[in-house]
C-alpha positions in Angstrom: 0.0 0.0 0.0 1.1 3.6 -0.9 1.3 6.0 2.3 -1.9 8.0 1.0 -3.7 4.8 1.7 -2.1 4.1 4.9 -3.0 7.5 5.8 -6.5 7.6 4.9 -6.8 4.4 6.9 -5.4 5.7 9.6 -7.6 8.9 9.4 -11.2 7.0 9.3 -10.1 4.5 12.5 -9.0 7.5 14.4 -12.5 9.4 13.7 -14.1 6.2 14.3 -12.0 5.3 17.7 -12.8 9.1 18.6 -16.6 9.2 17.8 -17.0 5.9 19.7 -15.3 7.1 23.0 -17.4 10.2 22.5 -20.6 8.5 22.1 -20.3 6.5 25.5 -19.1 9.0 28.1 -20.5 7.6 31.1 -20.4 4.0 32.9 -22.9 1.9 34.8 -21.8 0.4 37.9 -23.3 -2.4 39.7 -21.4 -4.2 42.6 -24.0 -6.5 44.8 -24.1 -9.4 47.1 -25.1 -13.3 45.6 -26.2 -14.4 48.8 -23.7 -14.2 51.4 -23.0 -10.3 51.6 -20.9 -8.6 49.2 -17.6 -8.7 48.7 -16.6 -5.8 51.3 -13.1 -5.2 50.0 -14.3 -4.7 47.1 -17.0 -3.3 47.5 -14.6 -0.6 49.7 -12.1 0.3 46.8 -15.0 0.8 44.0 -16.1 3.0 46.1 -12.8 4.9 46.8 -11.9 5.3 42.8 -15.4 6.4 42.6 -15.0 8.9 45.2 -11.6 10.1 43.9 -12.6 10.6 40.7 -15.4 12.5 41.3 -12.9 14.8 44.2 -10.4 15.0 41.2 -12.9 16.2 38.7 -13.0 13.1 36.3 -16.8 12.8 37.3 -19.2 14.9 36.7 -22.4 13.4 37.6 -22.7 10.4 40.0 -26.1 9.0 40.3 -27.3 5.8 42.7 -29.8 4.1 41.2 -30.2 1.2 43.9 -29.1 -0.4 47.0 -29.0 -4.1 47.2 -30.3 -6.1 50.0 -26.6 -8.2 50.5 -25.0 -4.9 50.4 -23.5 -3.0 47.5 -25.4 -0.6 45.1 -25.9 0.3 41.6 -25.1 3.8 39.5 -24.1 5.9 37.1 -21.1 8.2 36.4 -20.7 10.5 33.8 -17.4 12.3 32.5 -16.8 15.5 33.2 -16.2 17.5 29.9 -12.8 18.6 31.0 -11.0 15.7 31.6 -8.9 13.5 29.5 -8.6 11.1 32.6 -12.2 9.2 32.1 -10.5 6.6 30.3 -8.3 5.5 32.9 -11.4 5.9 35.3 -13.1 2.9 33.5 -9.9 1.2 33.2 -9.3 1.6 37.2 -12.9 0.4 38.0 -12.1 -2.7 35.3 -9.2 -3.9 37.3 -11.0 -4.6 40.2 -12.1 -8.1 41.2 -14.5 -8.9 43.5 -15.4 -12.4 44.9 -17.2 -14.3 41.9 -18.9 -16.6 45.0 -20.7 -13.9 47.1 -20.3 -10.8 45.2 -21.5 -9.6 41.3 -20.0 -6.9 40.0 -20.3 -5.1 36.6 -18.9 -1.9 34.6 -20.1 -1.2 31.2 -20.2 2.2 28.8 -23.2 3.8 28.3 -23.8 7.4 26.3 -24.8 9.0 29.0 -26.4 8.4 32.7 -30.1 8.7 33.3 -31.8 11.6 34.9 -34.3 9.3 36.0 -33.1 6.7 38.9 -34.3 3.4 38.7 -34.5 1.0 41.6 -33.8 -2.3 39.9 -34.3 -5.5 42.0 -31.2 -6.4 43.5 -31.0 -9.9 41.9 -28.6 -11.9 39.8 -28.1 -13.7 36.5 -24.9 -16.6 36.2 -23.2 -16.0 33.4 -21.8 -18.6 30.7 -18.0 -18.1 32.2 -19.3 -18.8 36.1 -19.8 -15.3 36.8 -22.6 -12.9 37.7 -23.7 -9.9 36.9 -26.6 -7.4 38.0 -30.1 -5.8 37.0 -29.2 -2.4 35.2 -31.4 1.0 35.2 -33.3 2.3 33.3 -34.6 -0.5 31.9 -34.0 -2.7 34.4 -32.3 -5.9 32.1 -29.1 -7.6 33.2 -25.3 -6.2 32.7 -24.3 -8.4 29.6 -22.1 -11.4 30.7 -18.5 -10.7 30.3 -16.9 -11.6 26.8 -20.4 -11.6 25.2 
């Protein structure tokens, strides 16, 4: 290939790679207990990166959309529109690993959080891989399964 081509390649994945970030500036959160309570380590550092990020301006909008009955809690955070950092922020919350036997936790994009909070039952689904994951707002349906 000549280096126009190259170049014009490069161009459209970098405007596609842009407009895709763009389009999902926010992230639902779900952390909850599977029977036994939640995993409270956990449970204690999503909250923490949560907390920082929002301190450090990475956050704009934090919403809580539920509380579960083992513990935990689902939500929403939105980018603030002056930071550069919201990537790591998803990438931070990604990292952490709760219990798979008494705890479900999920992180996935979304465009943007919901005004309106939804309570969403507090219960489970098992996923192909032996995981879990959690009810989501605002329409209530499961966090997809990881790797799906």
């Amino acid at each position: 290939m000549n280096k126009l081509t190259l170049g014009f390649i490069f161009s459209v994945l970098l405007v596609t790679a842009s407009s895709t970030f763009a389009a999902n500036n926010a992230v639902e959160i779900g952390i909850g207990g599977i029977g036994p309570g939640v995993d409270e380590a956990a449970l204690s550092t999503v909250s923490q990166v949560i907390g920082s990020a929002v301190a450090n301006g990475v956050v704009d909008k934090f919403i809580v959309k539920g509380y579960g009955i083992e513990g935990g809690f689902s939500a929403c955070a939105q980018a603030s529109p002056f930071t550069k950092k919201f990537g790591a922020f998803i990438k931070q919350l990604k990292t952490i690993k709760a219990n798979p036997n008494t705890t479900a936790y999920s992180v996935h994009l979304v465009a943007a959080c919901n005004e309106t909070v939804t309570f969403c039952t507090q219960d489970v689904k098992l996923c192909p891989d032996g995981s879990y994951v959690s009810r989501v707002g605002p329409s209530c349906s499961f966090a997809p399964c990881p790797g799906l």
